[in-house]
ZAMARGU-4260 file (C-alpha; in steps of 0.2 Angstrom, whole numbers, plus 5000, padded with zeros to 4 digits):
<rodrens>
0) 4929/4818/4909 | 4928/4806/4896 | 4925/4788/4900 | 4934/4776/4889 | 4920/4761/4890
5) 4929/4745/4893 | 4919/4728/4888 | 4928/4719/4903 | 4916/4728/4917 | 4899/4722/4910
10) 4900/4703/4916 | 4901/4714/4932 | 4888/4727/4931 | 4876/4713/4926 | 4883/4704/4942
15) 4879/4717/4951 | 4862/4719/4945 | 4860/4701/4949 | 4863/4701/4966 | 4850/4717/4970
20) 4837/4708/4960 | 4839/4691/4971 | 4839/4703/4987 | 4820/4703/4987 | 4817/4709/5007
25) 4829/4723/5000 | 4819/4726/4985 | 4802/4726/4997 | 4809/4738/5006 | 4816/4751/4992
30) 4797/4750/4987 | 4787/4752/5003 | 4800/4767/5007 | 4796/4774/4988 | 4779/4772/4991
35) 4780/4782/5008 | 4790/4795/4999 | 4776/4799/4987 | 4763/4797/4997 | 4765/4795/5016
40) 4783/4804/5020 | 4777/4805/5040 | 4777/4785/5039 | 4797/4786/5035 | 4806/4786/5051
45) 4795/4768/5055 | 4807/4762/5043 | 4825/4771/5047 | 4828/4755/5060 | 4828/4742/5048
50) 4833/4750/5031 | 4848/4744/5023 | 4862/4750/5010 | 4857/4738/4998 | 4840/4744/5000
55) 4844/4762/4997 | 4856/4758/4982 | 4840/4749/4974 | 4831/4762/4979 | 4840/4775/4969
60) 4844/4765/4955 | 4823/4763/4953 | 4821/4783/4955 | 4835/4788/4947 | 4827/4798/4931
65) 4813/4804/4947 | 4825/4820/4953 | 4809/4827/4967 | 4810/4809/4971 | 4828/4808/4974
70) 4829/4824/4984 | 4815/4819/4995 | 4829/4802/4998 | 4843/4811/4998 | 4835/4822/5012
75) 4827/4809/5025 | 4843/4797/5021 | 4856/4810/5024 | 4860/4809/5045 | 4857/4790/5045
80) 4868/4775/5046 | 4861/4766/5031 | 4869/4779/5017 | 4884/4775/5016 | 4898/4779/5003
85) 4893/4770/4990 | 4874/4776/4991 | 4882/4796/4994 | 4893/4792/4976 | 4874/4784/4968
90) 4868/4799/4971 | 4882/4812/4965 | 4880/4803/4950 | 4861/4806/4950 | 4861/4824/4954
95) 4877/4828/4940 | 4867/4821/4926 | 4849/4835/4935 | 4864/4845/4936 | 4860/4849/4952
100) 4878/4854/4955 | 4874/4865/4972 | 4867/4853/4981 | 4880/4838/4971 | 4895/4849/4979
105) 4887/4851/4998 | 4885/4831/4996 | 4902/4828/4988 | 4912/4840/5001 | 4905/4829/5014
110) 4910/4814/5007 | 4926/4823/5006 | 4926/4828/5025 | 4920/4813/5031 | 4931/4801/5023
115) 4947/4809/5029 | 4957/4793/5034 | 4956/4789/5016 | 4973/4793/5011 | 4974/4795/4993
120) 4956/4794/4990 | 4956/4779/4982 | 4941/4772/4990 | 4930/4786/4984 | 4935/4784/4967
125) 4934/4766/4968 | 4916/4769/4972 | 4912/4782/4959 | 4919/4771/4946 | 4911/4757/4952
130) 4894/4764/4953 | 4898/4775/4936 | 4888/4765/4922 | 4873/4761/4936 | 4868/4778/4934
135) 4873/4780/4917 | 4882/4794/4923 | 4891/4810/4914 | 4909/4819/4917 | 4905/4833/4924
140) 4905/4820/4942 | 4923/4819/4942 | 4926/4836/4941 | 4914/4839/4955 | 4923/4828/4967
145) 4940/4836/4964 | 4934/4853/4965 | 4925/4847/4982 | 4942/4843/4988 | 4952/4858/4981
150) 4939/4869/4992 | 4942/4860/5008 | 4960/4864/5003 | 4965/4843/5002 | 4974/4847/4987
155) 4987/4831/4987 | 4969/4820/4987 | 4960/4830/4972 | 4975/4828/4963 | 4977/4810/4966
160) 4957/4809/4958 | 4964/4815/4944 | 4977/4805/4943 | 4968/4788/4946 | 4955/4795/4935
165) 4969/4794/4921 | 4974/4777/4926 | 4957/4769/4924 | 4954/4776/4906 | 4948/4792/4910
170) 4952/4810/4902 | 4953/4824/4918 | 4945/4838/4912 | 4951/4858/4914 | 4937/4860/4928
175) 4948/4848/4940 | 4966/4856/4935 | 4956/4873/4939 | 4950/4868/4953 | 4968/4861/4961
180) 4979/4875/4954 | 4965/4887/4962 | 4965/4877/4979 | 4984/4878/4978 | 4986/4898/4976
185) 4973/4900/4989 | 4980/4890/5001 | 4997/4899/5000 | 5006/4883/4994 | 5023/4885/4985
190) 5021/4893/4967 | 5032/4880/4961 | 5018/4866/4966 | 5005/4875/4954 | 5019/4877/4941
195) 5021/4857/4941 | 5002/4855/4940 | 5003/4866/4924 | 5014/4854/4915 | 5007/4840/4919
200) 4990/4845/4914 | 4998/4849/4897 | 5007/4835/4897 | 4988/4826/4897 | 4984/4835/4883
205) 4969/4845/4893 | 4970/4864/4886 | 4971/4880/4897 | 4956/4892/4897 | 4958/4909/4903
210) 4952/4905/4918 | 4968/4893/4921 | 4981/4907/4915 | 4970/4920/4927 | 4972/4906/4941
215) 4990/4905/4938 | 4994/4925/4935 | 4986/4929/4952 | 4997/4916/4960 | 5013/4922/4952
220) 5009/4941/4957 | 5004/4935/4974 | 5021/4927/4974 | 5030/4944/4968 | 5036/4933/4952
225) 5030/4949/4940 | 5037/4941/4925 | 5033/4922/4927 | 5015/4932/4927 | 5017/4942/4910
230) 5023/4926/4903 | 5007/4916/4907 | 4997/4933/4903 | 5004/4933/4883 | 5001/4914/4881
235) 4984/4918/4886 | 4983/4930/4873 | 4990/4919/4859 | 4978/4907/4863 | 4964/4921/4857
240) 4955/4923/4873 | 4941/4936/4870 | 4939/4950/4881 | 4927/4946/4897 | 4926/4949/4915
245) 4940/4937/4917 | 4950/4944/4907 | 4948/4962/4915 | 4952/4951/4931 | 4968/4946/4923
250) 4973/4968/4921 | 4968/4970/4938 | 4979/4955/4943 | 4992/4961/4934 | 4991/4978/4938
255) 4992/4975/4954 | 5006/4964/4954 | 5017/4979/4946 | 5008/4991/4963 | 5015/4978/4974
260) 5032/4976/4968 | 5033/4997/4967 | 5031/4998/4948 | 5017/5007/4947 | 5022/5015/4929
265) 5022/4999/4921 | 5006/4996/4931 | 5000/5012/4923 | 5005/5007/4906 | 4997/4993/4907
270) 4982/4999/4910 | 4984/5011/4897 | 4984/4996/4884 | 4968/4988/4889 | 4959/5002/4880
275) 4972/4998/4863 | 4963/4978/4865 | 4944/4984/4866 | 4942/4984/4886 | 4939/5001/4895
280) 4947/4999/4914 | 4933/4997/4927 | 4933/5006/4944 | 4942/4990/4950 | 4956/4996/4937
285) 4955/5012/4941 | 4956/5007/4962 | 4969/4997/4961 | 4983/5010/4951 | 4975/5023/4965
290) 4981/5009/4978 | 4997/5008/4972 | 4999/5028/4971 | 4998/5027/4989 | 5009/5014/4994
295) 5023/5026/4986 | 5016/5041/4993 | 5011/5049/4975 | 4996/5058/4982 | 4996/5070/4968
300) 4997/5059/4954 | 4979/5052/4962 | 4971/5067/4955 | 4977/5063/4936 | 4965/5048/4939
305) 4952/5052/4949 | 4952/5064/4934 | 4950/5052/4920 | 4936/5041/4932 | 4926/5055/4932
310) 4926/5058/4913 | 4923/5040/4910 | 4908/5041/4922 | 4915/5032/4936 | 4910/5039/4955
315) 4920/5036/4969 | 4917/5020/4980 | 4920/5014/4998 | 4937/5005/4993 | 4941/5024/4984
320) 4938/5030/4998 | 4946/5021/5011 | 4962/5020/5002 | 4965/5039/4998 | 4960/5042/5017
325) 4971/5029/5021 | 4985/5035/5009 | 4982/5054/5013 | 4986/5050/5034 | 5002/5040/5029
330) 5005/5055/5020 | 5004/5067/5036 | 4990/5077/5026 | 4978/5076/5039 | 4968/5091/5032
335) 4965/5082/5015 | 4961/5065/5023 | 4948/5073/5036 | 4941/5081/5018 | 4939/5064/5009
340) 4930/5059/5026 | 4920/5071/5025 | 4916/5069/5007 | 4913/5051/5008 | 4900/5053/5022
345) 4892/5065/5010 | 4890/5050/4998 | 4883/5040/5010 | 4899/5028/5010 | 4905/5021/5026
350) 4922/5020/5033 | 4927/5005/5038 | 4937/5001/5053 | 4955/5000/5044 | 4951/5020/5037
355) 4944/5025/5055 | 4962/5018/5063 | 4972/5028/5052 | 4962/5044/5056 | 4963/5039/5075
360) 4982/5037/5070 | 4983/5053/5059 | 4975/5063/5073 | 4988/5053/5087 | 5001/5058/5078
365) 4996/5076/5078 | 4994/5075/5094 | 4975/5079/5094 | 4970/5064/5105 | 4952/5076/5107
370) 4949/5073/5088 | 4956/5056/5087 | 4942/5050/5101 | 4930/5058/5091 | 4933/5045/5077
375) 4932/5031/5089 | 4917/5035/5093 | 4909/5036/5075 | 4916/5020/5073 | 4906/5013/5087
380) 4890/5024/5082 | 4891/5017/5063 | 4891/4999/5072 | 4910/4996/5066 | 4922/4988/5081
385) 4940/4994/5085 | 4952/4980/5082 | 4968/4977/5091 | 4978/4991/5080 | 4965/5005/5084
390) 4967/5002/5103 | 4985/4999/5101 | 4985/5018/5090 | 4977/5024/5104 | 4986/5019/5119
395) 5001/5025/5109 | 4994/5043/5106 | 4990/5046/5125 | 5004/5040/5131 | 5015/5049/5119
400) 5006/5065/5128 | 5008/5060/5144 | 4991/5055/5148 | 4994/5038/5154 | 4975/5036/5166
405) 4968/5038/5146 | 4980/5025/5141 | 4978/5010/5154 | 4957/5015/5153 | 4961/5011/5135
410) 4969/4996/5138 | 4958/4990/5149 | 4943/4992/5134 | 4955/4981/5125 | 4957/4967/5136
415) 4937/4968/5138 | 4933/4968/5122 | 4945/4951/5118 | 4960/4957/5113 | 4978/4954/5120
420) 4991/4966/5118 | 5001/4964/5109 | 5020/4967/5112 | 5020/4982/5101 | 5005/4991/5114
425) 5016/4986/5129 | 5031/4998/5122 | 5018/5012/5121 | 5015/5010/5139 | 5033/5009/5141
430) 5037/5024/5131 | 5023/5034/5137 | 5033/5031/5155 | 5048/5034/5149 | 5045/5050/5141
435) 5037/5056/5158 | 5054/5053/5167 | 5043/5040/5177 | 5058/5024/5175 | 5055/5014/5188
440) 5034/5012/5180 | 5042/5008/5163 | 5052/4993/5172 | 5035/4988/5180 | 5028/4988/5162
445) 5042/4977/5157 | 5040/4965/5171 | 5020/4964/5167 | 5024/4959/5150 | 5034/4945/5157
450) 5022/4938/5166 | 5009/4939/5152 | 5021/4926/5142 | 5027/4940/5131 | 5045/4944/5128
455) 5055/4960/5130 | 5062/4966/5112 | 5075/4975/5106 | 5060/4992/5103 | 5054/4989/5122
460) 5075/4989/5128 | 5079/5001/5118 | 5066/5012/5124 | 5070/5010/5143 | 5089/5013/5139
465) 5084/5030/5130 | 5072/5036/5143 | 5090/5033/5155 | 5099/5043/5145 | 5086/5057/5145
470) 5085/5058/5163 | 5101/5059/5161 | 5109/5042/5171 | 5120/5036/5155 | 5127/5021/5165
475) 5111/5015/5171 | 5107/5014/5152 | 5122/5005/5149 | 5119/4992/5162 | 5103/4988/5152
480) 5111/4988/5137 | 5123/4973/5145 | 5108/4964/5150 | 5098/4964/5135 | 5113/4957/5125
485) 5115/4944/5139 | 5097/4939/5137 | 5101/4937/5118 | 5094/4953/5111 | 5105/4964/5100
490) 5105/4981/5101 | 5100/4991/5085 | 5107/5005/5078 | 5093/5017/5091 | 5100/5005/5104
495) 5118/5013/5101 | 5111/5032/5093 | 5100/5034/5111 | 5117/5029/5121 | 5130/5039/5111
500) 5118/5054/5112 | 5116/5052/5133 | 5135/5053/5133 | 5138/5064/5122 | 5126/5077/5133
505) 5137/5070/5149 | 5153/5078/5137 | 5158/5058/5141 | 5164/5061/5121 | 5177/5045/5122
510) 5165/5033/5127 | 5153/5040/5116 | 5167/5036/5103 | 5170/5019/5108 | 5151/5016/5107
515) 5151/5021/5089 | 5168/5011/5086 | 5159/4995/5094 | 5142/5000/5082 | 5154/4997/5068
520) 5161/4982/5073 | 5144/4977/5075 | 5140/4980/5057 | 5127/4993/5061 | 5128/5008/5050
525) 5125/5023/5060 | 5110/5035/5056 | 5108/5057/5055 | 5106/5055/5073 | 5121/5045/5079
530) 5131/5055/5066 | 5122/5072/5072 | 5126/5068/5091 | 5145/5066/5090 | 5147/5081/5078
535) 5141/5091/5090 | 5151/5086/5103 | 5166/5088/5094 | 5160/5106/5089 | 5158/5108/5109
540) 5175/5103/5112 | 5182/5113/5098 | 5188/5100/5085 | 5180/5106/5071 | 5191/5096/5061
545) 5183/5082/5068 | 5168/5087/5065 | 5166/5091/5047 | 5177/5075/5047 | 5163/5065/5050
550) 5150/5076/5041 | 5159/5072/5026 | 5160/5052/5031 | 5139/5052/5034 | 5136/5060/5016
555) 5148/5048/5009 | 5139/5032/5016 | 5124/5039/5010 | 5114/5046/5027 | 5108/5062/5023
560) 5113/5076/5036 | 5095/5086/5041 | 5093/5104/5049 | 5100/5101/5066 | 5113/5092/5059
565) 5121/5110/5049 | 5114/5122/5061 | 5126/5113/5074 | 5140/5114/5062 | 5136/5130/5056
570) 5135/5137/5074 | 5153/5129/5078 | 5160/5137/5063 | 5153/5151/5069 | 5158/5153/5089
575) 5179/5150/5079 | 5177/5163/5070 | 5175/5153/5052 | 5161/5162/5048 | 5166/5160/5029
580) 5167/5143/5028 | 5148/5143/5039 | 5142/5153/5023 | 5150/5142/5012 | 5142/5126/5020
585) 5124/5134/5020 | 5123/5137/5002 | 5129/5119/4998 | 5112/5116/5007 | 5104/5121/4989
590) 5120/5116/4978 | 5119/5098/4981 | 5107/5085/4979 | 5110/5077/4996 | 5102/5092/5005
595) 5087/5087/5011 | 5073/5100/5007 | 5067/5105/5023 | 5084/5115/5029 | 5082/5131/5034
600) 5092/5146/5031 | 5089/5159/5044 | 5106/5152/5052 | 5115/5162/5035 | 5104/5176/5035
605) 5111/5181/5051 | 5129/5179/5048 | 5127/5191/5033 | 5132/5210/5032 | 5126/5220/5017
610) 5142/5215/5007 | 5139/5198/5007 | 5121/5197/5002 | 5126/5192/4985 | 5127/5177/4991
615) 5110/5177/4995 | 5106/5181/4978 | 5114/5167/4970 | 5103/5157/4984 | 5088/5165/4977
620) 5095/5163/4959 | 5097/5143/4962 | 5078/5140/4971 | 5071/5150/4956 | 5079/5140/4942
625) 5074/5126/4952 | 5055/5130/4955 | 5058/5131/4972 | 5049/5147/4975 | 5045/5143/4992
630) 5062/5142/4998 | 5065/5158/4988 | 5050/5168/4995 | 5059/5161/5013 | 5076/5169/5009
635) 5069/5185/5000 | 5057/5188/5014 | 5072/5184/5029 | 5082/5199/5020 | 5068/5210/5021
640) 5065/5204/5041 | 5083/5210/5045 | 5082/5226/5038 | 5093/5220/5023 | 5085/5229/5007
645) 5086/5218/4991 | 5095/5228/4977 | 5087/5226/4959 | 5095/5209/4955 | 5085/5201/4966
650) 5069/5208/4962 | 5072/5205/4943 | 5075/5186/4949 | 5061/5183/4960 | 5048/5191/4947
655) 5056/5181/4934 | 5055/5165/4946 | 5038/5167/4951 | 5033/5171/4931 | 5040/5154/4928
660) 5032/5146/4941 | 5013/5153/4936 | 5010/5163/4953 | 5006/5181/4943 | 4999/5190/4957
665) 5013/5187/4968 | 5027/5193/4952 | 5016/5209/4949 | 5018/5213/4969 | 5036/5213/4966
670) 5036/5223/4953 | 5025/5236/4963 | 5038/5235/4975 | 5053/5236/4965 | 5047/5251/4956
675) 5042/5260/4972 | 5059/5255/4977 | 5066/5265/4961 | 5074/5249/4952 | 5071/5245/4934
680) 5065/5229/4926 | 5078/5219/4916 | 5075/5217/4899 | 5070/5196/4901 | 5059/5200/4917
685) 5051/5214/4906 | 5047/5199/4891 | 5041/5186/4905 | 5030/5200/4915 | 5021/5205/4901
690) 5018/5186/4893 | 5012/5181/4910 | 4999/5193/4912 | 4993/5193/4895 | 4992/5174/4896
695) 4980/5178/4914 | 4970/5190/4907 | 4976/5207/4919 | 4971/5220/4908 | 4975/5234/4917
700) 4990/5227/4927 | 4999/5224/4907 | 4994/5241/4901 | 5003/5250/4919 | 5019/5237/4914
705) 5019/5243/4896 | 5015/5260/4900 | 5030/5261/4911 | 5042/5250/4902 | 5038/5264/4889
710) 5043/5278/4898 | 5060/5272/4905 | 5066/5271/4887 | 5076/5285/4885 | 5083/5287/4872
715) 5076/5293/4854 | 5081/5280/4844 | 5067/5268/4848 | 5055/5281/4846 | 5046/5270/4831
720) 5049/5255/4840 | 5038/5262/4857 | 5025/5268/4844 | 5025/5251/4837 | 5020/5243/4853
725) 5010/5257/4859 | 4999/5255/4843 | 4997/5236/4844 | 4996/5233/4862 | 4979/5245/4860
730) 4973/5234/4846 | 4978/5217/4857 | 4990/5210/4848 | 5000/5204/4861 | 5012/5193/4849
735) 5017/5209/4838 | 5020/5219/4856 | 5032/5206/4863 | 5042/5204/4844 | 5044/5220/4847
740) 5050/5220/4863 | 5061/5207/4860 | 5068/5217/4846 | 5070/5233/4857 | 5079/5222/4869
745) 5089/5214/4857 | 5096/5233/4851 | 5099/5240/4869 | 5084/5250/4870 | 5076/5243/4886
750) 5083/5246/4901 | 5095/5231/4909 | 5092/5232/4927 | 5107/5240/4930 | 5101/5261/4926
</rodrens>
């Protein structure tokens, strides 16, 4: 801060220095506590009784260019009455210009705390400036004492330094607009409030540094304000701002901003153009895209960079770690989780509590509650403590299994260890009861949370009204339903999906109806299982119509039908006799888009004679064009389980399928089997055998294709052509032997599948 010197304040300074002068018995005393100081410190506290303000001002003013002098002062006159305010702002003064700025910030941020009543920190200014030319003092004060305010979070007073600072000839430096727009992101403050301080420091003419824009990104990222961030992030680059860690910092910011908001491509290519400006990402780089990977559940993608870290000579650190774990369990893929656990203990990493909880969670939800106290216990061995989500995971996971002694001992380890559950682990307890069949303990838990001061929510109704309707006592879940809405909760849509479903097991099919009609009017949209639960009444009752009625509605508002809800309207068709319109429902399972993946088809298998199994084929045809081998293998192998032999169109297209899809071994299988069978290879199937085991190196598995290919040619004609390939598949060149192949195929002298 630069002081614009004004010729009106020296009659006063010399004033001032007037009045100490005259105060001799104050002067006597600065000495004989300066004397003590340097020579006989024990002999201070003799002295603490009758020293004065004054006395310690002319103190300081006499040492000032002394700083072990001054410390020794500033550490004896700390706790005592006599330093008051304008002594504390003599010696910030002092210990800026010995750039002593630790020990200036500990002193100024008790100023700061201790002078709370002083509204818009007038009075401390008022002392600093007064005191300013006493001390000959420097800028660098000013900023101190606004940044001592940010970091206590008294934002509305630093900036008011900084603006009385301007109003009494003073230049605020970027230091203090730092420090205020810092305070304001960290303290949560709207974005808007750090927006305004922007403009105004620019409107002081006080340039940004790149630690400004990288305040200000962060705050705009944190805010989900992606393109407000971008913008500050290109000024910054305009201004020049050389590459360093804060600018690696403002990536990583940014990067991070795009994983939050669920843009991790743009997060991607943006860290694909740090390397384009001369900065390599870090593993902080690196662990923040791996972060956002997870959050959308691209577990495979990780490995593409854990890839490139590893080439750029980057190991994997706790937060790697953690957050694979962390994504793999949120994933289901317990195996690959437990893996990196394992992995990470090899590297001598530890887990911290937030990893631990999602294995004891993984392991929960797996129902391995054996494995999952395991992990508790590692936590406690490695010194880390559960927190209120791992007891609240567990207490969950037993009583999802029915163990509720494991659940309340659980429980009661929480309580002991400080923590109150939360309304979240009382709806595990009520579950867990429920689930049992055990109602009238799921009202008691429902009572103890009342007493607690915790109130019943629409999870802890909804959960009692379902356990009601599995016990099967609909109107007894209906009564709770009335009194949860006269308590002023609304039911959800599981609220009304558990009631329709209890009714529609009592075949009370209206009611059920009038339930769904009242979700509607609600402005609930009904999910699979609501949807799912009143096709298949209908389907019980005969109104197929009905039924594939409101199938085609839940497609049309966008709810996905899943397994149960075909193979209960495949199973209606079925018992009327439609068995065709059953088959043609199954294989729009593949045909559209909709389908989820994990329908099966055993359900078509069965309603298939011999005739129709070119249906199947087409099935098969559809996984394979898709990659889907999987699914194919599931269909191919269901044929095989009902005795239903595949011709030679379905061997040609799972060879082809699984040629496309790289798995070699399992194509050349096939092909064993389809030869043994007595069937040909169609001509493409022959081309995509061959190239795919030349391209993997099976020697003797191409020469026994070849070989045979050969020898079902019969006719003379391409008698030159098979010595052509004969002659260059001994020399290995595999190019010429597929050309001519392709060319033998081309004229009709390889067989088509069909012979």
């Amino acid at each position: 801060i630069k002081l614009v010197k004004c010729f009106s304040l020296k009659p006063l300074i010399r004033r001032s220095l007037s009045s100490l002068a005259s105060s001799s018995s104050d002067s006597l005393l600065a000495d004989k506590a300066l004397t003590s100081l340097r020579r006989h410190p024990y002999q201070l506290h003799h002295l603490s009784a009758t020293f004065t303000p004054e006395a310690a001002s002319n103190l300081l003013l006499k040492s000032q260019n002394d700083q072990e002098l001054v410390l020794k002062f500033l550490n004896w006159a700390n706790p005592h009455q006599f330093f008051t305010l304008r002594c504390k702002c003599i010696t910030l003064h002092i210990l800026t210009k010995f750039k002593l700025y630790k020990t200036a910030q500990t002193l100024a941020e008790d100023v700061a705390a201790k002078t709370i009543d002083d509204g818009d920190a007038s009075l401390v200014f008022t002392s600093l400036k007064e005191t300013y030319d006493l001390c000959d003092s420097t800028s660098s004060v000013f900023d101190l004492v606004v940044k001592s305010y940010s970091r206590l979070s008294l934002i509305d007073k630093a900036l008011s330094v900084v603006r009385l600072a301007q109003a009494h000839g003073f230049m605020p430096g970027v230091l203090s607009y730092n420090a205020v727009l810092d305070a304001t992101i960290r303290s949560k403050r709207n974005i808007s409030f750090a927006e305004d301080v922007f403009k105004e420091m620019l409107e002081s003419q006080v340039s940004p540094n790149v630690f400004t824009y990288n305040i200000l990104i962060r705050g705009f990222c944190f805010a989900g304000n992606i393109d407000v961030a971008l913008g500050f992030f290109k000024r910054m680059e305009k201004k020049g701002c050389l590459p360093n860690v804060v600018t690696y910092n403002t990536y990583n910011t940014l990067i991070d901003g795009y994983c939050k908001l669920r843009k991790i491509d743009d997060g991607f290519e943006l860290l694909r153009s740090m390397a384009m400006k001369g900065l390599e990402p870090n593993l902080i780089s690196y662990n923040v895209v791996i972060n956002g990977l997870c959050r959308e559940g691209r577990m495979k993608e990780t490995s593409f960079v854990l890839t490139e870290m590893n080439k750029k000579g980057y190991s994997l650190d706790e937060v790697t770690y953690n957050t694979l774990i962390k994504g793999y369990c949120k994933e289901g893929n317990f195996h690959q989780a437990l893996v990196m656990h394992a992995e990470m203990l090899r590297h001598g990493l530890s887990p911290s509590v937030i990893t631990y909880t999602s294995l004891i969670h993984s392991m929960c939800k797996a129902g391995n509650m054996n494995r999952a106290t395991e992990f508790l216990e590692q936590m406690r061995v490695r010194g880390l403590f559960p927190n209120e989500r791992t007891y609240t995971t567990l207490v969950d996971g037993f009583s999802q299994k029915g163990y509720m002694n494991e659940a309340y001992r659980v429980l009661k380890e929480m309580i002991d260890n400080g923590f109150s559950p939360s309304i979240v682990t009382y709806n595990a307890l009520v579950n867990g009861h429920c689930v049992a069949g055990k109602m009238e303990d799921a009202i008691a838990v429902l009572e103890d949370m009342k007493e607690k001061g915790l109130t019943p929510d629409v999870v802890s109704y909804s959960t009692v009204l379902s356990g009601f309707c599995r016990s099967y006592d609909v109107d007894e879940a209906l009564r709770f339903k009335r009194e949860m809405v006269e308590k002023g909760i609304k039911p959800d849509t599981i609220t009304y999906s558990s009631l329709i479903q209890g009714f529609c097991e009592q075949r009370r099919t209206k009611e059920a109806c009038e339930l769904y009609e009242e979700m509607l009017r609600a402005g609930l949209s009904p999910d699979e299982f609501t949807y799912t639960a009143l096709i298949n009444a209908y389907c019980m009752e005969g109104d197929l119509e009905k039924a594939l009625q409101l199938h085609n509605e839940m497609v049309e508002k966008g709810v996905l039908p899943d397994v149960v809800t075909y193979s209960v309207l495949i199973n209606g068709l079925n018992k009327q006799a439609r068995t065709r319109e059953a088959k043609r429902l199954l294989l729009k399972l593949f045909y559209e888009d909709s389908v989820p993946s994990d329908v099966t088809y055993h359900t078509l298998i069965e309603n298939c004679s011999n005739i129709e199994f070119k249906s199947i084929v087409s099935l098969i045809k559809g996984f394979c064009m898709k990659g889907m081998m999987a699914e194919a293998d599931r269909v191919f192998e269901s044929m095989l389980e009902k005795n239903h032999k595949p011709d030679g169109t379905a061997y040609n297209v799972m060879i082809h399928g699984h040629c496309s899809g790289g798995d070699v071994r399992k194509a050349y299988s096939l092909y064993k089997e389809m030869v043994k069978s007595g069937f040909l290879l169609h001509t493409v199937t022959v081309i995509a055998l061959v190239k795919a085991l030349h391209k993997e190196g099976k020697v003797d598995e191409l020469n026994s294709v070849i070989e045979n290919v050969l020898r079902s040619c019969e006719l003379s004609e391409p008698e030159q052509a098979k010595v052509l390939v004969e002659i260059n598949h001994r020399e290995g060149k595999m190019v010429v032997v597929l050309d001519v192949l392709a060319e033998m195929a081309k004229d009709g002298f390889l067989p088509n599948g069909k012979s």
